[in-house]
Biopython code that builds the backbone (N, CA, C, O; Angstrom):
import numpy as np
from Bio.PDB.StructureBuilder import StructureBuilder

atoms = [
    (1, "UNK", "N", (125.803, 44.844, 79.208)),
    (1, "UNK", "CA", (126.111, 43.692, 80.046)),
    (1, "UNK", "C", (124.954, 42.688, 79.958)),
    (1, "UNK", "O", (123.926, 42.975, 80.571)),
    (2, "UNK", "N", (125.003, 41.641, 79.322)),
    (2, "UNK", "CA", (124.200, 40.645, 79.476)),
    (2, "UNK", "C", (123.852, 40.046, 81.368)),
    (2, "UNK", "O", (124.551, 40.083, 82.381)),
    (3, "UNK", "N", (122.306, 39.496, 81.062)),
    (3, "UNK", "CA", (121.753, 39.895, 82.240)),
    (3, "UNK", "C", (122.098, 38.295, 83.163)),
    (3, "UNK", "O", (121.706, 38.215, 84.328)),
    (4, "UNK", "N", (122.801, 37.175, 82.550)),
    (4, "UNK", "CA", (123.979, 36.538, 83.114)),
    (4, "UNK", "C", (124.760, 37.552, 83.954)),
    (4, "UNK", "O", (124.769, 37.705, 85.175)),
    (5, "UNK", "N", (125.190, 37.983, 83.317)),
    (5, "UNK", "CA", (126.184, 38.491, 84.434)),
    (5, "UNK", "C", (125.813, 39.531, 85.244)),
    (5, "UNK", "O", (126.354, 39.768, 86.324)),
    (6, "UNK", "N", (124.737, 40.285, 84.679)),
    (6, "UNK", "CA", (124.159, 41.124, 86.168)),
    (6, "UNK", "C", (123.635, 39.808, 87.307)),
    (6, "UNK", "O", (124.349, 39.431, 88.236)),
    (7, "UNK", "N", (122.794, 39.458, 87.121)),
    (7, "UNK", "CA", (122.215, 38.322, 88.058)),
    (7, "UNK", "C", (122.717, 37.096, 88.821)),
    (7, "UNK", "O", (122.454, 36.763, 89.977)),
    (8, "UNK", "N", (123.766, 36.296, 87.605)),
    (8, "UNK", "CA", (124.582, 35.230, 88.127)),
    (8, "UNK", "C", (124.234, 34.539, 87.403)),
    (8, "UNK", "O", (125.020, 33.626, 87.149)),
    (9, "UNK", "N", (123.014, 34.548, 86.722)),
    (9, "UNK", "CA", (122.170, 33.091, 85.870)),
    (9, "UNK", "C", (121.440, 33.778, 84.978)),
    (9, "UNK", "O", (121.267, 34.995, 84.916)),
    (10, "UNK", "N", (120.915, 32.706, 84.116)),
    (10, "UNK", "CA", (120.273, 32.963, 82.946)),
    (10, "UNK", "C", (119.219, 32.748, 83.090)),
    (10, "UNK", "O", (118.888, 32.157, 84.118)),
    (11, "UNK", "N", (118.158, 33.163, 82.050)),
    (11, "UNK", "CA", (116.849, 32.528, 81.697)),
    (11, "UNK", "C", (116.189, 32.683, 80.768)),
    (11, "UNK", "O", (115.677, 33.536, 80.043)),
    (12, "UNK", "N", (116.282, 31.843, 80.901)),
    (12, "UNK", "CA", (115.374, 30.645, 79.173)),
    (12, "UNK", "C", (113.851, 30.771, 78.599)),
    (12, "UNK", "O", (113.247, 29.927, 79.262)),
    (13, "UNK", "N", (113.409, 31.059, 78.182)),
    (13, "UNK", "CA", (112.403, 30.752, 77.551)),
    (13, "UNK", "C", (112.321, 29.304, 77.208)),
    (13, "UNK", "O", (113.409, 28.730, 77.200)),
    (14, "UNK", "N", (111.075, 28.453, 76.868)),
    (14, "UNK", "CA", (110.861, 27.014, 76.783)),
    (14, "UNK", "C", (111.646, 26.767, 75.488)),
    (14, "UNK", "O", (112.431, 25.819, 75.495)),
    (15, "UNK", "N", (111.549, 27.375, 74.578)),
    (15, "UNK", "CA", (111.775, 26.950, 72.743)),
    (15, "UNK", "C", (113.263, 27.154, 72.923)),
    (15, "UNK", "O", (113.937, 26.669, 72.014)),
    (16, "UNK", "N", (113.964, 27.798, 73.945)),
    (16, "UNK", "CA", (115.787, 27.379, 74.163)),
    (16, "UNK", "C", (116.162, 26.585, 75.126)),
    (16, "UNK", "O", (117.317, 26.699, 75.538)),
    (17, "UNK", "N", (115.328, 25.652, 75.678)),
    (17, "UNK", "CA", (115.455, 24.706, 76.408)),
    (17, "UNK", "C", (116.702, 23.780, 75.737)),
    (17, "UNK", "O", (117.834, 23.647, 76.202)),
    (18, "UNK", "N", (116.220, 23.257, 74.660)),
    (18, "UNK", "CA", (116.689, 22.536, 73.813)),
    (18, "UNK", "C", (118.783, 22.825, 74.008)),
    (18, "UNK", "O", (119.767, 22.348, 74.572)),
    (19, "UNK", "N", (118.501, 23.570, 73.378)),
    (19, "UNK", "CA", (119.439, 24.088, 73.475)),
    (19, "UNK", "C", (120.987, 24.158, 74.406)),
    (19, "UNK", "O", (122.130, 24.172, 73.951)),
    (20, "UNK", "N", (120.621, 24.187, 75.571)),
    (20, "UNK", "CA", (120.957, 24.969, 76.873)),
    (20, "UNK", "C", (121.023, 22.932, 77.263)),
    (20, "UNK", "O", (122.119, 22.560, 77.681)),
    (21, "UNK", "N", (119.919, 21.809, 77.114)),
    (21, "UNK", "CA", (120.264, 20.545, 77.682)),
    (21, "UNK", "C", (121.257, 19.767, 76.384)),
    (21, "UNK", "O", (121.769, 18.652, 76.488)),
    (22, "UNK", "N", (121.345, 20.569, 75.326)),
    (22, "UNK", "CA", (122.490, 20.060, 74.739)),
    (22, "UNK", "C", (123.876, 20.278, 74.977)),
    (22, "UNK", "O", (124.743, 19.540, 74.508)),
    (23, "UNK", "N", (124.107, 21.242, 75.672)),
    (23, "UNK", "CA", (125.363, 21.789, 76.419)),
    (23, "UNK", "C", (126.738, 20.516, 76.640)),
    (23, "UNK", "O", (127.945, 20.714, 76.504)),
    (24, "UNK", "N", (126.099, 19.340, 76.979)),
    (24, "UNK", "CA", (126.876, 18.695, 77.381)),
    (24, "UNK", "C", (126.394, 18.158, 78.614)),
    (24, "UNK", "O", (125.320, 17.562, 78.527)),
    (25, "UNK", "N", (127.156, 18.252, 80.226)),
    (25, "UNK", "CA", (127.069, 17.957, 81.079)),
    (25, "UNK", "C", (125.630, 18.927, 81.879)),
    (25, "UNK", "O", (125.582, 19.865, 82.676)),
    (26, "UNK", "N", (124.938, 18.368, 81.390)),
    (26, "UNK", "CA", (123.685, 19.425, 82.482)),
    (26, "UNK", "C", (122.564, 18.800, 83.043)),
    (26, "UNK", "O", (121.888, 18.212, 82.199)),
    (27, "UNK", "N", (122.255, 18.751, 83.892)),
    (27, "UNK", "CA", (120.948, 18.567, 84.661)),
    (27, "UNK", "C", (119.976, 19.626, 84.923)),
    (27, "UNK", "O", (120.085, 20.792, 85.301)),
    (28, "UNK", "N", (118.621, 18.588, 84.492)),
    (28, "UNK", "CA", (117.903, 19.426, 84.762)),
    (28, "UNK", "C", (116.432, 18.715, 85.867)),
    (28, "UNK", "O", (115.756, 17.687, 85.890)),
    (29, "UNK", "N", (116.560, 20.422, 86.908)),
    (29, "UNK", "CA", (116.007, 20.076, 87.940)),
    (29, "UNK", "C", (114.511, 20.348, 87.915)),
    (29, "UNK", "O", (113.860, 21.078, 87.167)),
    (30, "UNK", "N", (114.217, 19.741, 88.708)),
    (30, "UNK", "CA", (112.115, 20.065, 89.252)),
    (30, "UNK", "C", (112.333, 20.343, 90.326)),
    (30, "UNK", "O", (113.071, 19.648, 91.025)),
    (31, "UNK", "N", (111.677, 21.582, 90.814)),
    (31, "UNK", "CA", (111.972, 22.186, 92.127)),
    (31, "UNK", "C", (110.507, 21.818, 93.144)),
    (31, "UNK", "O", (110.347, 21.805, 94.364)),
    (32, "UNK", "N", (109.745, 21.591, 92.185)),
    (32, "UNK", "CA", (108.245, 21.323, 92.647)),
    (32, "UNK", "C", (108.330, 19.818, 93.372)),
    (32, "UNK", "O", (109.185, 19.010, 93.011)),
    (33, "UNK", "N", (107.331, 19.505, 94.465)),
    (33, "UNK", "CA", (107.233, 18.988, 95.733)),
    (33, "UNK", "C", (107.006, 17.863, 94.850)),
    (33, "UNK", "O", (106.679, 17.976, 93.669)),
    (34, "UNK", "N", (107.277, 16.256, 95.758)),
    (34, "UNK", "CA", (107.106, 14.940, 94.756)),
    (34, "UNK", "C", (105.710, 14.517, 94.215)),
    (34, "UNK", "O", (105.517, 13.669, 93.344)),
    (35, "UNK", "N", (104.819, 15.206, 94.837)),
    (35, "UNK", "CA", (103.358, 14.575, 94.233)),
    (35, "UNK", "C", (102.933, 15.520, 93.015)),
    (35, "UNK", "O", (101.981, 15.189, 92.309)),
    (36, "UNK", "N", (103.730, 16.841, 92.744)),
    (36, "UNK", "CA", (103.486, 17.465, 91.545)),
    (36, "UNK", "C", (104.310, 16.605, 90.920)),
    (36, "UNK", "O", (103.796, 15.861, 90.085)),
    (37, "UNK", "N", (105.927, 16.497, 91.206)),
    (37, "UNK", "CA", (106.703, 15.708, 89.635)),
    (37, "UNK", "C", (105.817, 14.441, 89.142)),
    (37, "UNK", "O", (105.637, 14.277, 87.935)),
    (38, "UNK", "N", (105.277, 13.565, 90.077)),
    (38, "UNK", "CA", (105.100, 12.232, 89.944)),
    (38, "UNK", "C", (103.813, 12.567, 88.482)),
    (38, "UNK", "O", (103.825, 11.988, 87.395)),
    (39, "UNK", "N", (102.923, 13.536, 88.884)),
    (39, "UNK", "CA", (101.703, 14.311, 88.213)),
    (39, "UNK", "C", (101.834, 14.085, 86.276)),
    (39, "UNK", "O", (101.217, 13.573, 85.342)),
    (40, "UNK", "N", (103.381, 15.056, 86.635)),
    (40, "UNK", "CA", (103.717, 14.890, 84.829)),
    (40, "UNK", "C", (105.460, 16.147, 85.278)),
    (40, "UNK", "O", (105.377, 17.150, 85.987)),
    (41, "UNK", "N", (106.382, 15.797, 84.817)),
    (41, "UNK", "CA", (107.139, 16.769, 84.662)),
    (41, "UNK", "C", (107.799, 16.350, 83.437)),
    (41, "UNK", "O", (107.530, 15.424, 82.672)),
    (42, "UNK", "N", (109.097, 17.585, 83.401)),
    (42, "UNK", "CA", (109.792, 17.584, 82.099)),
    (42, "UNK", "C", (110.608, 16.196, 81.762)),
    (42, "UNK", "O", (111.263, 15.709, 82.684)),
    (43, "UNK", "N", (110.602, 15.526, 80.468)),
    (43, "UNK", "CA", (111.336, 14.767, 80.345)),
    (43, "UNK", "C", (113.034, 14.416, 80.961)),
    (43, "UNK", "O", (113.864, 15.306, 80.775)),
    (44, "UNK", "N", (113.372, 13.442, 81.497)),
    (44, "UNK", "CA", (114.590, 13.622, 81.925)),
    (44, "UNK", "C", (115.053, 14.854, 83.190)),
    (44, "UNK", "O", (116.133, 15.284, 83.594)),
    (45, "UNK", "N", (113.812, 15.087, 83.480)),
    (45, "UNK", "CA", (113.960, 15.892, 85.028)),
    (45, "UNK", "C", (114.378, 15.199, 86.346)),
    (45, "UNK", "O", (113.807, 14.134, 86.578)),
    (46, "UNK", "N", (115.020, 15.509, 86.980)),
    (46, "UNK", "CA", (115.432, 15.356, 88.059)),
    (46, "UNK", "C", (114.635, 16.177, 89.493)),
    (46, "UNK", "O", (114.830, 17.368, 89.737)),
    (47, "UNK", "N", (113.686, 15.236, 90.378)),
    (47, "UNK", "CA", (113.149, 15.852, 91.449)),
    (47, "UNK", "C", (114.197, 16.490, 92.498)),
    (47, "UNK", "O", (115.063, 15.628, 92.646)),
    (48, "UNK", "N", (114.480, 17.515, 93.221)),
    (48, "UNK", "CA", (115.391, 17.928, 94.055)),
    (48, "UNK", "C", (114.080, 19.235, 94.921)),
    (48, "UNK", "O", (114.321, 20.428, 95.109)),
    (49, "UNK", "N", (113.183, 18.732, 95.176)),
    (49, "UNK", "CA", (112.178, 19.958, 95.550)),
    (49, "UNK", "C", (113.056, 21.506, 96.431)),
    (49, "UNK", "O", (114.156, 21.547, 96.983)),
    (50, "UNK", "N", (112.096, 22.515, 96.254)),
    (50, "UNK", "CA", (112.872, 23.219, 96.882)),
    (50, "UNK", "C", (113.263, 23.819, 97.820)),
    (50, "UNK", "O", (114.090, 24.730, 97.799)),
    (51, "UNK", "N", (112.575, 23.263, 98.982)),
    (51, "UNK", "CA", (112.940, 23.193, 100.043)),
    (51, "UNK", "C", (113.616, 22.400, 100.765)),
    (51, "UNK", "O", (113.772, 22.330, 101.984)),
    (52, "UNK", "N", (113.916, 21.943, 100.106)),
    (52, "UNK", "CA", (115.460, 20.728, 100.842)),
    (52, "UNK", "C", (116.573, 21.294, 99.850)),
    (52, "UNK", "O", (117.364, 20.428, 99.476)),
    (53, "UNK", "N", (116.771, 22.467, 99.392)),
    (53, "UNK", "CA", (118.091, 22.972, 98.698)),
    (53, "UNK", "C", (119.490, 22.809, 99.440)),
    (53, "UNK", "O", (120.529, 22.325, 98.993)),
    (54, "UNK", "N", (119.241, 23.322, 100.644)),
    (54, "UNK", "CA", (120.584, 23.151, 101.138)),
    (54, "UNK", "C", (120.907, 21.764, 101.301)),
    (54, "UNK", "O", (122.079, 21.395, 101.372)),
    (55, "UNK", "N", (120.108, 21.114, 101.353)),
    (55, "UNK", "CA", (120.730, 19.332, 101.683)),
    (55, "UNK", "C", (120.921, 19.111, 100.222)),
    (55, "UNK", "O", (121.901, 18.367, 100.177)),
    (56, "UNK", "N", (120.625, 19.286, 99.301)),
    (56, "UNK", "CA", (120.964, 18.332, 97.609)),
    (56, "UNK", "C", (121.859, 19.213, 96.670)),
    (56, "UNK", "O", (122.366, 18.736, 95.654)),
    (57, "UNK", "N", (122.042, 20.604, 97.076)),
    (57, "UNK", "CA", (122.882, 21.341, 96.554)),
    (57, "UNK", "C", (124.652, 20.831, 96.515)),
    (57, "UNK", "O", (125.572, 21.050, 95.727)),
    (58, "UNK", "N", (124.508, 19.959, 97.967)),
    (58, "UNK", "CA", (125.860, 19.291, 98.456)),
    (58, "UNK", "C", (126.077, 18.272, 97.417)),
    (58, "UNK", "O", (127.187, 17.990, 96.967)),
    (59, "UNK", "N", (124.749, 17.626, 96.987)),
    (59, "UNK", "CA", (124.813, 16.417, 95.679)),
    (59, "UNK", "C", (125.737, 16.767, 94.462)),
    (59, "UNK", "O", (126.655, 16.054, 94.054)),
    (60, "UNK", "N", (125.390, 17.855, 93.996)),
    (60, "UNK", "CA", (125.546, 18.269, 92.817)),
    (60, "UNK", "C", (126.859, 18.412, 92.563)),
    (60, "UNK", "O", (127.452, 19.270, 93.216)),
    (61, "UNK", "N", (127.663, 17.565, 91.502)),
    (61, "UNK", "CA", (129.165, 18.274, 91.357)),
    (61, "UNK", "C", (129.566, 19.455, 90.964)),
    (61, "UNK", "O", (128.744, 20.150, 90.365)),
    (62, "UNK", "N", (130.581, 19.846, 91.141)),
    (62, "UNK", "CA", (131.340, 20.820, 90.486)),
    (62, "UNK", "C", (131.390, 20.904, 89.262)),
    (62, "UNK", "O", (131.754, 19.830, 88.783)),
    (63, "UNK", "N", (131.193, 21.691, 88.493)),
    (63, "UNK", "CA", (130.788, 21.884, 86.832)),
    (63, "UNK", "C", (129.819, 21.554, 85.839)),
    (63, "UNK", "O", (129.685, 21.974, 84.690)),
    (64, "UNK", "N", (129.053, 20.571, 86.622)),
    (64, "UNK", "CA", (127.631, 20.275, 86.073)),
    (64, "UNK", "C", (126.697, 21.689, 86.182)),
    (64, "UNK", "O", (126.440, 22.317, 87.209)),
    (65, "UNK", "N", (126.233, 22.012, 84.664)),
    (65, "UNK", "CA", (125.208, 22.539, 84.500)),
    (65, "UNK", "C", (124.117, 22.420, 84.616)),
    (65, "UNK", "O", (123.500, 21.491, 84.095)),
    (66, "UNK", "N", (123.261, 23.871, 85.753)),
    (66, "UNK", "CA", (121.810, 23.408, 85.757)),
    (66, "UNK", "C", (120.299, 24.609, 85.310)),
    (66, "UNK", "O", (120.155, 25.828, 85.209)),
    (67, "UNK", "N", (119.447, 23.418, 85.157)),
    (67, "UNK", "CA", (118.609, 24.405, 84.467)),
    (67, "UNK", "C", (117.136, 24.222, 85.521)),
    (67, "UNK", "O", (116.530, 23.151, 85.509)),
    (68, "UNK", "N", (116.856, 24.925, 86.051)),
    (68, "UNK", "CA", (115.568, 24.806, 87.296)),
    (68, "UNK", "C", (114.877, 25.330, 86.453)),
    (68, "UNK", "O", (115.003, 26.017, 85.440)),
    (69, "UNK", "N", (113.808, 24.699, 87.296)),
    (69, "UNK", "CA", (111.972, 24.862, 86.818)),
    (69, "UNK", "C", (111.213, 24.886, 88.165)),
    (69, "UNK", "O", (111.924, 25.122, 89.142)),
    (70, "UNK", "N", (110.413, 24.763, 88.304)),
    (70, "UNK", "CA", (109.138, 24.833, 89.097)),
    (70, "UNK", "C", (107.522, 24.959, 88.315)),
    (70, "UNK", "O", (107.303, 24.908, 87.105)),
    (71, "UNK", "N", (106.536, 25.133, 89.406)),
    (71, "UNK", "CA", (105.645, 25.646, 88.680)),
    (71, "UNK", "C", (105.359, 26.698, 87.899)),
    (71, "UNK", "O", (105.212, 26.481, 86.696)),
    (72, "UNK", "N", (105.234, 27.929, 88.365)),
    (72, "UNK", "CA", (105.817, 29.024, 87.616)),
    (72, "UNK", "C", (106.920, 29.987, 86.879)),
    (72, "UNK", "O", (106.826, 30.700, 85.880)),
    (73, "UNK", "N", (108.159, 29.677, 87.908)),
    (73, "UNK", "CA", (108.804, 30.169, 87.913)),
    (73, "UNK", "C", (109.526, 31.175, 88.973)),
    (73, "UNK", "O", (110.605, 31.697, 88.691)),
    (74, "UNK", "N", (108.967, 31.374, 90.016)),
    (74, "UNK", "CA", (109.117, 31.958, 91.262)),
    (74, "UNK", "C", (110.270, 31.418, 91.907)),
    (74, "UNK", "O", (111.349, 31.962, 92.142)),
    (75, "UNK", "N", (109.886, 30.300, 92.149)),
    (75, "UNK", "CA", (110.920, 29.395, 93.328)),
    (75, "UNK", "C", (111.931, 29.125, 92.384)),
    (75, "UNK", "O", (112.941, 29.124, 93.088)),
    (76, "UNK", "N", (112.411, 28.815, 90.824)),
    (76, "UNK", "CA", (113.692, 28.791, 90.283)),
    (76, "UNK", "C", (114.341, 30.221, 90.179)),
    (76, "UNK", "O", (115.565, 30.178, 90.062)),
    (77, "UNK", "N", (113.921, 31.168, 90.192)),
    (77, "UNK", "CA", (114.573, 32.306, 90.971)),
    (77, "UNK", "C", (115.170, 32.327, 92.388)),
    (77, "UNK", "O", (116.257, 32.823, 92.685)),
    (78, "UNK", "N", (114.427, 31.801, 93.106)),
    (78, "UNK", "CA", (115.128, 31.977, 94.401)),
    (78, "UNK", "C", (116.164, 30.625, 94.533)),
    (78, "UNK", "O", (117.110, 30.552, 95.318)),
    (79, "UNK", "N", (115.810, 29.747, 93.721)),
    (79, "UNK", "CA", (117.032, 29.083, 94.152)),
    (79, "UNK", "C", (117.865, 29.271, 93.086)),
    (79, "UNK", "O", (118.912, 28.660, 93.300)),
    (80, "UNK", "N", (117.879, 29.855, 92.005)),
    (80, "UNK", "CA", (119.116, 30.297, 91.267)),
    (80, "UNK", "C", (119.892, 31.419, 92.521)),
    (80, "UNK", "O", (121.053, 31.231, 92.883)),
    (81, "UNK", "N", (118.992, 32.620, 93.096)),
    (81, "UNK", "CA", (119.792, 33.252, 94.097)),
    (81, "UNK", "C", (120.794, 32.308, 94.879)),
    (81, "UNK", "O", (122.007, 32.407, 95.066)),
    (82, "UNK", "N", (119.978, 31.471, 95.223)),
    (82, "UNK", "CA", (120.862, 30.409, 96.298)),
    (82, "UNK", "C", (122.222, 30.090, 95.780)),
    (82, "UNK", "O", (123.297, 30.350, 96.321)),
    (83, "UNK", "N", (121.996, 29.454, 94.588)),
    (83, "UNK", "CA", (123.283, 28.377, 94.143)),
    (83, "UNK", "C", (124.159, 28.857, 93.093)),
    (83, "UNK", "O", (125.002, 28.241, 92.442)),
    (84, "UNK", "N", (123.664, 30.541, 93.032)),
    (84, "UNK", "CA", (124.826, 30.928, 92.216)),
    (84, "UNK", "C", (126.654, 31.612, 92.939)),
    (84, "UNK", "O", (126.923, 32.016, 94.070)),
    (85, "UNK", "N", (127.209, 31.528, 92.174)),
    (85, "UNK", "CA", (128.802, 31.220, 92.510)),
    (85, "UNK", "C", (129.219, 30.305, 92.543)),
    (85, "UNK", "O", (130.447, 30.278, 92.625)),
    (86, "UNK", "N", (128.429, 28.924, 92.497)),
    (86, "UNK", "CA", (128.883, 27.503, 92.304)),
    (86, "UNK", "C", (129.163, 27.572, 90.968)),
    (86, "UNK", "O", (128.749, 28.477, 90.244)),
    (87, "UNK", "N", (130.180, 26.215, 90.429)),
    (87, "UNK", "CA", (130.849, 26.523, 89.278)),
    (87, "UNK", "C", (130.064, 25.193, 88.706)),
    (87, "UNK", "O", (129.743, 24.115, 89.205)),
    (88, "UNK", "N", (129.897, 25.863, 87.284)),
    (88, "UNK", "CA", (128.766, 25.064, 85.753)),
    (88, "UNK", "C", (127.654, 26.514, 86.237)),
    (88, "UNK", "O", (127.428, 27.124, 87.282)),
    (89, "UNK", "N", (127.184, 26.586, 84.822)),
    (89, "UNK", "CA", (126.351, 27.434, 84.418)),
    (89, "UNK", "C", (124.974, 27.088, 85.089)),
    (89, "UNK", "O", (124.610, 25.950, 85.386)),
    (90, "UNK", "N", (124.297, 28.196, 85.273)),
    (90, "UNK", "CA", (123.255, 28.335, 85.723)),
    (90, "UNK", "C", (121.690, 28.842, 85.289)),
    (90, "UNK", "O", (121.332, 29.869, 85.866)),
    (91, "UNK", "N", (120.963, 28.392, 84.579)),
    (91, "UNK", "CA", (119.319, 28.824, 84.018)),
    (91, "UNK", "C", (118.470, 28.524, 84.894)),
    (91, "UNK", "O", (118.670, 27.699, 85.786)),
    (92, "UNK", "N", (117.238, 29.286, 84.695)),
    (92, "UNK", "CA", (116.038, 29.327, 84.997)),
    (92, "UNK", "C", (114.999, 29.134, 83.860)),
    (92, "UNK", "O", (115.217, 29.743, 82.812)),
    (93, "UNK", "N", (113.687, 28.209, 83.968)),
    (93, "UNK", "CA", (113.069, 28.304, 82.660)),
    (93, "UNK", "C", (111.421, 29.323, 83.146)),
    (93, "UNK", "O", (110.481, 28.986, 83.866)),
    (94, "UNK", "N", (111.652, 30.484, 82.450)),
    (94, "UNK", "CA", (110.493, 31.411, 82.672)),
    (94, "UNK", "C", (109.404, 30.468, 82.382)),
    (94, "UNK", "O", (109.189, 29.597, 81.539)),
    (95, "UNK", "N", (108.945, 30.846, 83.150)),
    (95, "UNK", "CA", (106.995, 30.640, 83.385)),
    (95, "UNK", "C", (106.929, 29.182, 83.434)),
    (95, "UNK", "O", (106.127, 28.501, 82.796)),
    (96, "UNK", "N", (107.934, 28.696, 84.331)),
    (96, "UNK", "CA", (108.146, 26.779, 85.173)),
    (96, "UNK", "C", (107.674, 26.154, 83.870)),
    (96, "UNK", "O", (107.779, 26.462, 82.683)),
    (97, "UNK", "N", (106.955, 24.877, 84.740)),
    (97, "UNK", "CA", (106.365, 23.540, 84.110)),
    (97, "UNK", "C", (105.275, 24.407, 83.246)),
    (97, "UNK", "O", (105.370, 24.603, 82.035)),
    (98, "UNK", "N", (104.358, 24.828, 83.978)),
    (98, "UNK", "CA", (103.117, 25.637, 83.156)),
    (98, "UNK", "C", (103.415, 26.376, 81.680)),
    (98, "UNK", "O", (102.555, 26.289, 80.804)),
    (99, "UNK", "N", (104.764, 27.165, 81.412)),
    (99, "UNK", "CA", (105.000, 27.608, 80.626)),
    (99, "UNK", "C", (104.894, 26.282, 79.392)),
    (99, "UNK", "O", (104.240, 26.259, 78.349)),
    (100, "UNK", "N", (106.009, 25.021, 80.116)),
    (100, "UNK", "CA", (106.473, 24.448, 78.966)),
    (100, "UNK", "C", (105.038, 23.147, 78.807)),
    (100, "UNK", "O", (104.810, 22.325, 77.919)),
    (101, "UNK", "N", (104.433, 23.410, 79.880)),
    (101, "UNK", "CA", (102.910, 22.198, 79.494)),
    (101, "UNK", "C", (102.096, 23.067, 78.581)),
    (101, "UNK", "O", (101.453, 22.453, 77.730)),
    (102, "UNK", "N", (101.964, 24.761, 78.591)),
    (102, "UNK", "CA", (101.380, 25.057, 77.537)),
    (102, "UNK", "C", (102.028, 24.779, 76.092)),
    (102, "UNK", "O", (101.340, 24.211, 75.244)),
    (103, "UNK", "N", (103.115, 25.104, 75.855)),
    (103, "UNK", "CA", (104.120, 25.077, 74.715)),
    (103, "UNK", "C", (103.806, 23.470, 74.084)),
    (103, "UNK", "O", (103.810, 23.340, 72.860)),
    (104, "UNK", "N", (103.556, 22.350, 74.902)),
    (104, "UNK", "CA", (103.732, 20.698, 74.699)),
    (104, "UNK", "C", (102.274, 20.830, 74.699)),
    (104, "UNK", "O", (102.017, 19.651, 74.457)),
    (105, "UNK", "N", (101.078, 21.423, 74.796)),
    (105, "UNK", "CA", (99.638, 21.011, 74.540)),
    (105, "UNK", "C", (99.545, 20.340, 75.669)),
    (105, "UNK", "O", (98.609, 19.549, 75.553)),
    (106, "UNK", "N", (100.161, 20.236, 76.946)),
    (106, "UNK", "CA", (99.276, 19.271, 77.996)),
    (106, "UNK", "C", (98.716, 20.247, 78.907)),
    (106, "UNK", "O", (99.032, 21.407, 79.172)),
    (107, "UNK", "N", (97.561, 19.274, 79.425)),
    (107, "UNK", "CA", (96.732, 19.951, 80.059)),
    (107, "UNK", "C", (96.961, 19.552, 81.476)),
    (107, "UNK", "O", (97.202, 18.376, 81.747)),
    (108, "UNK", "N", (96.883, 20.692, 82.610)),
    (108, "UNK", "CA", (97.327, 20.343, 83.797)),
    (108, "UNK", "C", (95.993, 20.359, 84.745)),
    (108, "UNK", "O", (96.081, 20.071, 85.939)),
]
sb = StructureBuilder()
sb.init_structure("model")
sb.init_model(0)
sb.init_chain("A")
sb.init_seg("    ")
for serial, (resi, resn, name, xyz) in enumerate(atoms, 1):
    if name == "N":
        sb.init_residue(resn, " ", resi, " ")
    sb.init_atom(name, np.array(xyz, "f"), 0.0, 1.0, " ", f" {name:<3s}", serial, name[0])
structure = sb.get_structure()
């Protein structure tokens, strides 16, 4: 059983990022607070921090795919817990922003 379907969601490594925002319809979120996004985040990220989930989760349509980040990776776990059973696919990118600022050479 792929671990989609044990869990509800996926997760990505940075180098299948690519991938996963070619899908089609997907957004991708920054879960991290506005004075980290403003700092440096992923191209074409969308701020939705994560503690206001239940208020922006209501934003999101029906079938749009999403792919969370954070700093590490901690908090896109817990809000993949949150928002799975909503319909469009669901990722997490292991080891957040940090993973993919090492992968891109920036320094944080």
């Amino acid at each position: 059983m792929e671990k989609e379907q044990i869990y509800g969601f996926g997760m990505v490594r940075v180098e299948e990022m690519e991938e996963i925002l070619n899908r089609g319809r997907v957004w991708l979120i920054d879960l991290r607070n506005e004075e980290s996004y403003r700092k440096g985040h992923i191209r074409n990220a969308r701020n939705y921090p994560f503690f206001y989930i239940e208020e922006w989760k209501k934003e999101i349509p029906d079938g749009v795919g999403l792919l969370l980040y954070c700093e590490h990776g901690n908090q896109s776990l817990l809000a993949a817990r949150k928002l799975r059973g909503r319909r469009g696919f669901l990722y997490t990118l292991i080891g957040g922003y940090q993973a993919y600022s090492q992968a891109n050479g920036k320094k944080d």
